[in-house]
N, C-alpha and C positions, 0 to 999 in steps of 0.2 A: 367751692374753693377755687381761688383765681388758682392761675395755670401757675404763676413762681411759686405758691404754695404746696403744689403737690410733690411733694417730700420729705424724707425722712432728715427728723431733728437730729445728731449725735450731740452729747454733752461730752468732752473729753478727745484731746487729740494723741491720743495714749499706741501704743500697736494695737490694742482693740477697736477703739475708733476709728483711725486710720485705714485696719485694713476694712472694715464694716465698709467704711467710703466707697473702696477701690471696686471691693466686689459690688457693692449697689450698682456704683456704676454699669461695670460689665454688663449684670441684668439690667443696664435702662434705667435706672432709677437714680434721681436727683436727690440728691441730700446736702445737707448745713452741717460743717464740721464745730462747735465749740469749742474755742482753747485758751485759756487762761490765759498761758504765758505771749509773750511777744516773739516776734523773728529775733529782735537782737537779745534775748536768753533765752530762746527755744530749748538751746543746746546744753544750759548750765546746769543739766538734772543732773542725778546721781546715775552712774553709766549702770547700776543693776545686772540683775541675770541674763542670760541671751542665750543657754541653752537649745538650739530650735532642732524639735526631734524632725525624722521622717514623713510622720502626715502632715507635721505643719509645713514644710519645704513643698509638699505637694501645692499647697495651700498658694505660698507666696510664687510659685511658677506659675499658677492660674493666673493671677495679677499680674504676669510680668516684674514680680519685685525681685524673686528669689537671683535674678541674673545681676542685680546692683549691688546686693548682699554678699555674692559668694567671693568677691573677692576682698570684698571688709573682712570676709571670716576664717576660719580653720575649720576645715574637712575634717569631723573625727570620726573615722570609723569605730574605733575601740573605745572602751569604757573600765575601770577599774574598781577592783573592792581588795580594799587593803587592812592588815590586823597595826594597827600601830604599835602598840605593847609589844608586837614581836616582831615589828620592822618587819611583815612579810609582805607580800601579792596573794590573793584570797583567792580571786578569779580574776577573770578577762573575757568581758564578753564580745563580738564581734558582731557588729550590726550587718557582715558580709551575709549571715544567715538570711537577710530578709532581702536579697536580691531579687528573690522571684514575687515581692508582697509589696514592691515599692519602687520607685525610677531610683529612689535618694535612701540608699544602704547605709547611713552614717548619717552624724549630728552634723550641726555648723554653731561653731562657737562663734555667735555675732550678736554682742552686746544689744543691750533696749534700745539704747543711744542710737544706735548705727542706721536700728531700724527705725524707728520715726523720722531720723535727718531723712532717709531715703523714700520715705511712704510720704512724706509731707510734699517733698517737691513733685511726688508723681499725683498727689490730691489736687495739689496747686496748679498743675497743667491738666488736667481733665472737664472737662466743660461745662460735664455735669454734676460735680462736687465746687460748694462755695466753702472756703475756709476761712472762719473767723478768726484772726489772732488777736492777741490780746483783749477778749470780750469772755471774761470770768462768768458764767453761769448763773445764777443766782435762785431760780425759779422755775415752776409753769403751772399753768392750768391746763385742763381737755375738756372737751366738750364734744357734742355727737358728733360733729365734722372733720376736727381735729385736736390742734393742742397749740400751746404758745406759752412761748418760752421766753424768759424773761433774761437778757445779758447786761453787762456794764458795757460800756466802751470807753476810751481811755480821753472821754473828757468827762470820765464818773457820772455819766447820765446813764439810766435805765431805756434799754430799749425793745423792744420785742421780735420776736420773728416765728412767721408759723409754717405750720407743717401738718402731715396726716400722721405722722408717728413720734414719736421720741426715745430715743435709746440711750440708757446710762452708759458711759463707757468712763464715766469718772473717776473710779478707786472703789476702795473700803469705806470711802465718806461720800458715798453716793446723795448726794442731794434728794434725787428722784426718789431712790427708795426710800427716807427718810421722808419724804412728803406723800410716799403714800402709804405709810405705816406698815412698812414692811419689815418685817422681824429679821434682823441677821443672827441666825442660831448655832451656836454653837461656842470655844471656848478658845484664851487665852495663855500660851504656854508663860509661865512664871519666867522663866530665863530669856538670857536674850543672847540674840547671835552676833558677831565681833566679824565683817569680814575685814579683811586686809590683803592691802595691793602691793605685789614686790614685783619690781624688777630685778630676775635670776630663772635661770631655764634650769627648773625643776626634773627637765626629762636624761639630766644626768646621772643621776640618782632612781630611774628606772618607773618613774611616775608616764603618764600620757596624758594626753589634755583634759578627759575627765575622772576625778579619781574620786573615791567615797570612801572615808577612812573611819572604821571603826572601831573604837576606844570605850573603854566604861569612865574613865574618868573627864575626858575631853575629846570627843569626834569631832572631826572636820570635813571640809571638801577642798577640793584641788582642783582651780581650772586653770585652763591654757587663753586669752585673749589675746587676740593680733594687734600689735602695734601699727605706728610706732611710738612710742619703745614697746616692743612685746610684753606683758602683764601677765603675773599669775595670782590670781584672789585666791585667798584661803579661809574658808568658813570656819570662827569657832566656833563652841559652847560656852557661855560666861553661867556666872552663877546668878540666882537670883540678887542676893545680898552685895553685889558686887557694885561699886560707886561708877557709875556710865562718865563720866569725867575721868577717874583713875585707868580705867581699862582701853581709854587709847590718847593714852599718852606715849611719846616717844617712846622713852626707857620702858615702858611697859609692854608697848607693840613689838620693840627688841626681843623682849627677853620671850615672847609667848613665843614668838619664831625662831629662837635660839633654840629654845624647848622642842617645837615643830621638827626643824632639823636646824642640828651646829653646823653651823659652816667655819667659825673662825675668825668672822668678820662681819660685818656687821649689815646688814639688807638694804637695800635702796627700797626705803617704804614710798609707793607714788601715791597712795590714798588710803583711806578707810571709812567707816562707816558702820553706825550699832543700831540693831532695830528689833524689835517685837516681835512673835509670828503669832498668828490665826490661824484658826482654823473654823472658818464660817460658813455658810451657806444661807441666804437667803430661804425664806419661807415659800415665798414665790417670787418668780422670776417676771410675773406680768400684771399690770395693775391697767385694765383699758387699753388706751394707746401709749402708756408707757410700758418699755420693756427693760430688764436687767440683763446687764454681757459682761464679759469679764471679773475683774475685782469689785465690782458692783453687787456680782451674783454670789458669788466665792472666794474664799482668799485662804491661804493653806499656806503650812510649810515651802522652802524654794527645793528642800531636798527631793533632786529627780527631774528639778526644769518643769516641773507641770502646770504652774500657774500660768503665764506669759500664755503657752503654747494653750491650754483649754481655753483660754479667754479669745484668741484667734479662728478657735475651733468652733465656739460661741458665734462669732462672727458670721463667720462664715455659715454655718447654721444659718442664722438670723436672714442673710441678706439671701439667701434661696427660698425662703420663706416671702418675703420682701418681695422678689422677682414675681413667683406664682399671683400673689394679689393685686401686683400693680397688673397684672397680664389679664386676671380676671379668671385665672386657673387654678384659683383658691381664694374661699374667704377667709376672715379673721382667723375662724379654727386652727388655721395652720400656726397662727402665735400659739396658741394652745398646746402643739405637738412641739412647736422650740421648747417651751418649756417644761413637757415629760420628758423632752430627750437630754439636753442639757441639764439638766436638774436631777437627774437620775444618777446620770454621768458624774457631776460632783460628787455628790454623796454616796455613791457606790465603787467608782471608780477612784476618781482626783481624788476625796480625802481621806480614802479608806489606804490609799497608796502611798499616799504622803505622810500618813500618822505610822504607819507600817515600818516606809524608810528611814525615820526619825530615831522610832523605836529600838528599831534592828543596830543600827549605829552607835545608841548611845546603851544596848542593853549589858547591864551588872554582873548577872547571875551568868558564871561559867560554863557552867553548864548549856545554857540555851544558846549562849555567845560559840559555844563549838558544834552546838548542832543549827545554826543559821550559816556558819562559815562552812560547814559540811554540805548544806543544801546549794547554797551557793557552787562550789566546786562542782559538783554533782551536775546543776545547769547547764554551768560552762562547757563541762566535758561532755556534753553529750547533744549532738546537734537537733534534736528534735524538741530535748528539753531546753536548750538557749535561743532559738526561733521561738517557743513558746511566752520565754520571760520576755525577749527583744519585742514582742509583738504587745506588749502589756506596758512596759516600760517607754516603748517608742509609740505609744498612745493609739496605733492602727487598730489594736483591739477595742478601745473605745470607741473610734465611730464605726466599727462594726455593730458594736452591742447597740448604741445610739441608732443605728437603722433599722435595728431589730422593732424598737420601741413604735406601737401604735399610736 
């Protein structure tokens, strides 16, 4: 393999791809970012969740990114679980418990957006990441040596580019796993979620930046996003039967938030956006010298911020692994061990916790809905059992359990 070839493919210039990049680099290792879009609409995605717990803040301070982000974001120590139907406060949990378990005791509310505008331009200045823009993916083969990856370029010619590895970092519609017949397992929630964007500071009315509100007829969430203008998304519930045209339209987006809370006037709606959830897991996560990260591997519920953050976690994973065999202090096997560890970690952890918090939100039966708000309480009041949840919830117990894995 000539010498520009020895490197890792990415497909996907996503916060998984991206950060994959950063850290290869740090370990020494060259890599090709793939990215569909151009510079001049890099930026026109949809801004999404940005959530970023604890271990993943550790994550982006490894890279040098976490210091361009925090001031795009909001510090949120605290977390909410709220009863709607009775306009109350449930608990409050305090991520202060995890001082002694982490530098970064609190979320940082900072959009996808914010983070790949900022991971791109620090790809783009590193010497040893090449970034493709505007060259859509299309393909590849592998072979004993490596692999070759097949991109458009924006005079729609096919071109190639090789490498020793290739890593999906593309979505749900992974190419890669799709050409190496790999089974996305698992199922499709019927309903779909309605978020919406207002401009109005919700924390007059006694919310905090992240809130989880539980309803049998309609659960939401409540986030805080920094401007400017500062933004609060609010996550519905739609019905299955419900017309995706009718459900955000103006007078419609009104009146859900009228419902949400009256104000008397009417919201400054700055965006919105309706979409599907999954809940998936790949079969396997490694096909030769293809590998699966991210949304490629997994895709789940966003109730709890886990998606984004496991897929960085993934990453980062990945590119330690990465390190060891470019160094020649590990063979292949160790793709092997990303994928018990990671893959464990979905299916036990990410979806088992994201089907849970969905549940608990949206459950009917009175009875169960007083003794989850019971348990809940019960957490918060008591500091060994709220470091226990924060530690679950803030994902640090997951690469624990992840290191445990042989």
């Amino acid at each position: 393999m000539n010498r520009s070839d020895d490197r890792v493919l990415i497909a996907g210039g996503g916060p998984v791809g991206l950060c994959l990049a950063l850290k290869l680099a740090k370990e020494g290792v060259a890599s090709t970012v793939m990215e569909q879009l151009a510079d001049e609409n890099f930026l026109d995605q949809v801004p999404r969740a940005g959530t970023n717990h604890p271990a993943t803040l550790e994550m982006y301070a490894d890279i040098g990114l976490y210091e361009k982000l925090e001031p795009r974001g909001i510090v949120a120590p605290l977390f909410h679980y709220w009863d709607r139907a009775k306009g109350e406060l449930i608990a409050e949990f305090d991520h202060g418990y995890l001082k002694d378990d982490t530098p970064f005791p609190f979320a940082l509310q900072c959009e996808r957006i914010k983070i790949v505008e900022e991971a791109l331009k620090m790809a783009k200045a590193n010497p040893l990441i090449a970034v493709r823009m505007a060259a859509p993916f299309t393909g590849f083969m592998q072979d004993a040596d490596g692999v070759t990856a097949f991109v458009e370029n924006e005079a729609s010619e096919t071109e190639t580019l090789r490498g020793r590895y290739i890593v999906s970092a593309e979505g749900a519609r992974s190419i890669v796993r799709k050409e190496c017949g790999i089974e996305f397992e698992g199922f499709t929630y019927p309903d779909r979620t309605l978020n919406i964007e207002v401009a109005y500071d919700f924390r007059q009315h006694g919310y905090t930046h992240r809130n989880y509100i539980s309803d049998p007829e309609e659960w939401s969430n409540l986030f805080h996003w920094k401007g400017p203008p500062d933004r609060w998304r609010v996550h519905f519930a739609t019905k299955p039967e419900e017309d995706p045209d009718a459900l955000t339209t103006p007078e419609a987006m009104q009146k859900r938030m009228q419902r949400f809370l009256p104000t008397g006037k009417p919201y400054d709606i700055v965006g919105c956006n309706l979409y599907t959830v999954h809940q998936r897991v790949a079969e396997r996560f490694r096909a030769g010298r293809a590998i699966l990260a991210g949304d490629s591997a997994h895709v789940n519920s966003p109730i709890g911020g886990l998606g984004l953050n496991s897929g960085v976690h993934d990453a980062f994973n990945l590119a330690e692994k990465f390190g060891r065999i470019w160094r020649r202090e590990a063979d292949e096997t160790a793709l092997d061990h990303y994928e018990r560890q990671r893959r464990q970690i979905a299916v036990q952890h990410t979806q088992a916790q994201t089907i849970r918090n969905k549940k608990m939100l949206q459950e009917k039966d009175p009875a169960v809905r007083q003794r989850n708000h019971d348990e809940l309480r019960r957490a918060a009041s008591d500091p060994k059992l709220a470091r226990q949840f924060l530690l679950r919830s803030s994902l640090i117990e997951s690469l624990r359990e992840a290191a445990r894995i042989a």
